[in-house]
N, C-alpha and C positions, 0 to 999 in steps of 0.2 A: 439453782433456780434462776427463772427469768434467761435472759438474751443469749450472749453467744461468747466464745471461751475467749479470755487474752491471756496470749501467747509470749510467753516468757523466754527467755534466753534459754533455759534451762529445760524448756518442751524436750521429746519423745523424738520429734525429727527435728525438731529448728527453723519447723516453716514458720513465718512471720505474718500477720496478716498485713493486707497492701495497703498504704496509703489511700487508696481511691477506695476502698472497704469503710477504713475508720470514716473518709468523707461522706461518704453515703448514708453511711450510719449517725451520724451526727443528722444530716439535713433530714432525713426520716423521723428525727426525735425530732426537728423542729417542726416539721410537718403535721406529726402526730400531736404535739401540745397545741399546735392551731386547732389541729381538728377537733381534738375534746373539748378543747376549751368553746369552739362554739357550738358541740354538742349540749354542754352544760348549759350556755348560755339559752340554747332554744328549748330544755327543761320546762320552762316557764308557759310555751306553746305546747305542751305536748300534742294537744288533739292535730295539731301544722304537721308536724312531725313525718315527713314519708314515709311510706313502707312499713310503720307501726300502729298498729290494730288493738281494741280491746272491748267490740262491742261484734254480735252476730255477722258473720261475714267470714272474709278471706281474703288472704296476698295472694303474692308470686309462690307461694311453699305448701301456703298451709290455710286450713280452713277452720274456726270458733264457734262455736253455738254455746250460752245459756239458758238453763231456764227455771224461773223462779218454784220453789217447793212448794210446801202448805204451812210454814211458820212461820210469814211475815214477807219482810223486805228482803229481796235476793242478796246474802251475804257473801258470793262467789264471785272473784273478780280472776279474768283472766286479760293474757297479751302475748303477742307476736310483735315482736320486731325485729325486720330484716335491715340487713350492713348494718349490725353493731359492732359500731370499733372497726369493722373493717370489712369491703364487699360480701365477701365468702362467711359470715357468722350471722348467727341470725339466734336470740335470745326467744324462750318461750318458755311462759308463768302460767302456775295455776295458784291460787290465793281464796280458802277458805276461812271465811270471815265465821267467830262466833261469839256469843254473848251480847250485851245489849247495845253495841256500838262496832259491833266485827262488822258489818257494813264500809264502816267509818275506815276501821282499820285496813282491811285489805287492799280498800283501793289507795287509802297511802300508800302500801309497801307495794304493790303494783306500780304504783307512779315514784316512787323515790328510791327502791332498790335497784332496779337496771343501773340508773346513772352513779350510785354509788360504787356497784360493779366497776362499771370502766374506769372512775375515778380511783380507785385502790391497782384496777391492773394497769392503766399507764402511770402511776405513781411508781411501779415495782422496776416498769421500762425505763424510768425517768434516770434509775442509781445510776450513779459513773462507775459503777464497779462490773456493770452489766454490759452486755451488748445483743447485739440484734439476733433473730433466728435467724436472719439470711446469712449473717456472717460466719454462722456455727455452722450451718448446713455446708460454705463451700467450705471451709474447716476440716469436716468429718468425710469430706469425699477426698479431700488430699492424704489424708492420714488411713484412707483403703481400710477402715474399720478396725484400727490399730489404736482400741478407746478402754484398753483393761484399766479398771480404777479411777474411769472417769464418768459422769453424767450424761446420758443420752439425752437426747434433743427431744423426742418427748417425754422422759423424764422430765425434764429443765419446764416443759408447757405444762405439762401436769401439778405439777409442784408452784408455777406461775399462779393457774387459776384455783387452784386449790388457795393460796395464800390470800387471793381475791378474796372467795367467795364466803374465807372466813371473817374475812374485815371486814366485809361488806355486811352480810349479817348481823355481825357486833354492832357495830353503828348504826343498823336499822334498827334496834330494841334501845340501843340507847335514846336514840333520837324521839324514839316511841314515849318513853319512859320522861322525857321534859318536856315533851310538847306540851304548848300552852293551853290549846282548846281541844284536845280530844283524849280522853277518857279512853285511858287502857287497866285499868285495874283490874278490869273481872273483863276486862274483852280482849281479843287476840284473833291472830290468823294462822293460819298455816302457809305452807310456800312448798313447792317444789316445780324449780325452775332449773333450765336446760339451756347451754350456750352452743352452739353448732358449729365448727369450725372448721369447714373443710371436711375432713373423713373424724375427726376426734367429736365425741361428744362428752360436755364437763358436765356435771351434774351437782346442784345443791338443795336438800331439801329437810325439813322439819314440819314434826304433824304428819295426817296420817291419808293428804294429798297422797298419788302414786303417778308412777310413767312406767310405761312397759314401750319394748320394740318388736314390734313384726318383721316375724324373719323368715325367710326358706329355710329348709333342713336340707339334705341329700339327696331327696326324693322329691324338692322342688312343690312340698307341704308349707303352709303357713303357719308357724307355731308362735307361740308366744317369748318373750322373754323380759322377766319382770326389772325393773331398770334402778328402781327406788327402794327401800323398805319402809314399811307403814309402822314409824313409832308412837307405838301407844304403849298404856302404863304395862301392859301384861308381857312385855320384854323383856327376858331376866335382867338385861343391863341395862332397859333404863328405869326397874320398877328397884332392883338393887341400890343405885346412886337416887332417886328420889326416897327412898326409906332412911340413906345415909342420912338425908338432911331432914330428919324427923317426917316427911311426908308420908301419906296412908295412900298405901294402891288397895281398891277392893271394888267388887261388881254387886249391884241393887238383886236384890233378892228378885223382882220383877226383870230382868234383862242379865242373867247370869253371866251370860259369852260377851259382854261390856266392861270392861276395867275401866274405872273411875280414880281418877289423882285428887286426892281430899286434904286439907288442912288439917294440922295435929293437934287441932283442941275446936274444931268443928266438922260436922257433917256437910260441907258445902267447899267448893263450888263444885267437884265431881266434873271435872275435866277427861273426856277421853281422850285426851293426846298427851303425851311426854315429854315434847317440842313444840314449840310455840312461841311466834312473837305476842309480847302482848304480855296479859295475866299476870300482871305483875303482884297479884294478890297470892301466887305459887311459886313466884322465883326466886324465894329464900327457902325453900320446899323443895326443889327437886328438876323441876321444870326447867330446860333449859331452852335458846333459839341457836343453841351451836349448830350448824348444818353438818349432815351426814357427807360426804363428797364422795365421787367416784370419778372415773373416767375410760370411756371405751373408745376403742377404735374401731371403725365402720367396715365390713366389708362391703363388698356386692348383691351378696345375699339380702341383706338386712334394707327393707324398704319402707316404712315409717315408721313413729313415736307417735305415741299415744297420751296424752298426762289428761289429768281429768280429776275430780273433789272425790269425796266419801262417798256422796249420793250417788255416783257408777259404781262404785268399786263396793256397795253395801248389796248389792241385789246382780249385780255382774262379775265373771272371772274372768280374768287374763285372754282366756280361747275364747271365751266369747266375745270377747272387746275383739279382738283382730279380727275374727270372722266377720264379725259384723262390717267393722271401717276396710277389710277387704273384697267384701263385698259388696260394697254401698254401687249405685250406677254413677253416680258422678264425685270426682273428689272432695269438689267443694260443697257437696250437700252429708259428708261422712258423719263430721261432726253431729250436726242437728239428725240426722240418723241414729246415732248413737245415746241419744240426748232420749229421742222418742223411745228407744226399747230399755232404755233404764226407767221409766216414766210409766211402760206398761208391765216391768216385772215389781215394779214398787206394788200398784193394783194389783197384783197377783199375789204376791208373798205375804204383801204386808197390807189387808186391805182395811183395816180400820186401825192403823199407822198413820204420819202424817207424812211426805214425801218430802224428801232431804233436796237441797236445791243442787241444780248438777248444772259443772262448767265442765268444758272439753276443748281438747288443743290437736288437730293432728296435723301432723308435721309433714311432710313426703320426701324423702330423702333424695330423690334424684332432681326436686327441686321443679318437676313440672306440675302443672294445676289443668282442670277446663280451659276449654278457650270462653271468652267472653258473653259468647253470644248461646253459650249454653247454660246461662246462669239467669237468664230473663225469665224463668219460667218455676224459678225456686226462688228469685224474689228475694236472692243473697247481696248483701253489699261486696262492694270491687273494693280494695285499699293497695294499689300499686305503685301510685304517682302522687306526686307531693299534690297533685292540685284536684284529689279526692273531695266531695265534702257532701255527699250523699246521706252518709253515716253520722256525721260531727251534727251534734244539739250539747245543749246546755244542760247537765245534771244536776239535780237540786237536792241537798242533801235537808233541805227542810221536807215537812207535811207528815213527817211518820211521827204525831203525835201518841201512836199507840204503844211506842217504843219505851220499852222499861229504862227509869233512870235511876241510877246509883246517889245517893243522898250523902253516902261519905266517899269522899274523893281525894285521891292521896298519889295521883299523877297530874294533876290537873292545877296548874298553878293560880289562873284564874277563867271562871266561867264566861265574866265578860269577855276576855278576850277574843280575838280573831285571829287568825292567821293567814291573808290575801294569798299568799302562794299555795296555802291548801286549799282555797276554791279555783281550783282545778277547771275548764274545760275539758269534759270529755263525752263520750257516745250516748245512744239513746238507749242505755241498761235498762232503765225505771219504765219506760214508755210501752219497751220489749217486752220486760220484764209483768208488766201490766194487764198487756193482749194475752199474754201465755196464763196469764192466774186468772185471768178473767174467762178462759175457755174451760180453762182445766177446772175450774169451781163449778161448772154445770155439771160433771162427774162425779165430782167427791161432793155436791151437797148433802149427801146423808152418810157421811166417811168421817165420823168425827174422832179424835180418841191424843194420844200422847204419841210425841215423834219417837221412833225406834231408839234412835240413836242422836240423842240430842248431843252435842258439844260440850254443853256445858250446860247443869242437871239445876244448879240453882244460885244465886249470889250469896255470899258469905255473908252472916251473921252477926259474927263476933259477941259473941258475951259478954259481957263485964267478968263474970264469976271467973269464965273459964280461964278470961286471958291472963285473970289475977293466981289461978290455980297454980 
């Protein structure tokens, strides 16, 4: 895992690496610890932050749309961010917030999982026992591919970000799990986010977010190919390993094709996902936020990523996602395209349903967008250059008085508290999010009825009797 091989007296040929190699590689690690270190430090700016998005709009790659459901406060948080960690990488989240504070939560793990990312993968860069890919690369071109019984070079990056995106993970639920003022007990998010790196793409995801790629076949067709798996409780492995831990998988007599994860001495909270940060009302139960990983390599064929919430992926399939963002007229209007026909098959399928809120990310692999001056007329924000500010308002995480609160509270050390680095600066979600409920409710005023597919069916209870049984 991690950097590049050192070479032993006792190597295969006896090639030695150079002097001016080791030096290079040393001033790159100091390079690199500058660099993160003041990437961490501008954490605290994030909405400053160049080339990183996470409200309606578009970069250099890729374009976002939102828009809020019919159950409240848009609990989907998405983001794009280009050069992380390094020119050529570019990081992209989808974050499905549920339960009575999944608001709350998503857009933390939106804003404090990326920088945990970089921080655990240039920790891994940091070991002296490691060295650089550059070093390994001119390495394996002396040795003419003479590598029997040893670790390929993206082996060694796969295994790199794989070890990341497991730490990083763990640390985001820990972290979840002591904060001081927000309330994860019966609320959580989902996450499945994607690092871009040149032609590799890393993948880490939990819950029942997804990402698929559009690709050519042989015949020069657009198909689909699904990128993530959607863990929910009806998994054999992961309804297997939450039964382990005494947990109840089982679907509501009203909504049968819904598998619900339940508490072992209560009918509640009926969770549809398997993975999850958050919930920590289930994670003695079964419920984990380990991420699934994978990693592909890119051909030519293959020309965007897709990720997007439940709310597409509940009334949309795979071919219809690509068809659609293939054929949108401009790149940067795909998403909110995408966004509107998940919005009128909701109306269709499910018409006295309440519509699930939908986030969307697409990527473009060859890295080109519209040119600018064809975005004037869609009314999209630009986020290219650090000195954007179009987009950037202040989001207020007060005024949803209407918001259910939990009474017993057993992550939450105390209510007075604050936490000044969690009032965040960021985009204008609530404002967007606002205009879009406010159009859409002249439609659904006579649409009333129970969301199809709720996240999460009710808060726990807790008996006295039962817990004593």
């Amino acid at each position: 895992m991690g950097g590049c091989v050192s070479v032993s007296s006792g190597s295969n040929n006896g090639d030695r690496v150079s002097s001016s190699c080791l030096n290079s590689r040393s001033n790159a690690r100091r390079r690199k610890k500058r660099s993160l270190s003041g990437r961490i430090t501008t954490l605290q700016h994030l909405s400053h932050i160049p080339n990183r998005i996470f409200a309606n709009g578009k970069s250099k790659t890729s374009c976002i749309f939102t828009q809020q459901g019919r159950k409240g406060v848009n609990q989907d948080a998405m983001l794009v961010w280009e050069d992380f960690d390094s020119e050529d990488a570019i990081f992209c989240g989808i974050f499905d917030g549920h339960g009575p504070h999944g608001h709350l939560v998503s857009r933390k793990v939106r804003d404090t999982l990326p920088s945990k990312l970089l921080s655990f993968l240039h920790s891994q860069e940091s070991k002296g026992n490691r060295s650089s890919i550059n070093c390994f690369n001119r390495k394996s071109k002396l040795d003419q591919g003479n590598s029997e019984g040893g670790i390929s070079t993206e082996d060694q990056l796969s295994s790199k970000w794989k070890e990341a995106f497991l730490k990083s993970y763990k640390s985001m639920d820990k972290e979840l799990r002591s904060h001081p003022s927000l309330d994860c007990f019966c609320s959580g998010s989902t996450a499945v986010t994607i690092v871009k790196q040149g032609l590799n793409l890393f993948m880490g995801s939990i819950g029942d977010s997804r990402a698929i790629l559009g690709s050519r076949d042989n015949n020069n067709t657009m198909v689909a190919v699904q990128l993530t798996v959607d863990l929910k409780p009806d998994l054999p492995k992961e309804a297997e390993r939450i039964k382990r831990c005494r947990g109840r998988v089982f679907a509501l007599q009203d909504e049968p094709e819904v598998c619900r994860v339940w508490l072992p001495f209560d009918d509640a909270p009926g969770l549809a996902m398997a993975r999850a940060f958050g919930d920590f009302c289930l994670k003695d139960y079964g419920v984990i936020s380990i991420p699934e990983f994978s990693h592909r390599v890119l051909t030519e064929m293959d020309q965007f990523v897709v990720l997007a919430s439940d709310g597409v992926w509940d009334v949309l399939s795979n071919e219809e996602v690509v068809e659609i963002v293939s054929t949108a007229p401009t790149r940067s209007s795909a998403a909110r395209i995408l966004v509107d026909a998940a919005a009128r098959e909701w109306k269709l399928k499910y018409p006295t349903s309440k519509m699930d809120d939908c986030a969307v990310v697409c990527m473009y692999l060859d890295g080109k967008m519209d040119n600018e001056s064809d975005l004037e007329d869609q009314g999209i924000c630009v986020a290219t250059n650090p000195n954007y500010s179009s987009c950037t308002a202040t989001e207020s995480d007060e005024g949803h008085n209407s918001e259910p609160t939990l009474r017993r509270n057993y992550t939450v050390r105390s209510a007075e508290d604050s936490d000044p680095n969690n009032r965040i600066q960021i985009e204008i979600e609530e404002k967007q999010n606002t205009v879009n409920a406010t159009s859409e409710d002249q439609n659904w005023s006579g649409l009333e009825g129970v969301t199809r597919v709720n996240s999460l069916v009710q808060l726990p209870r807790f008996s006295g009797e039962k817990l004593n049984s």
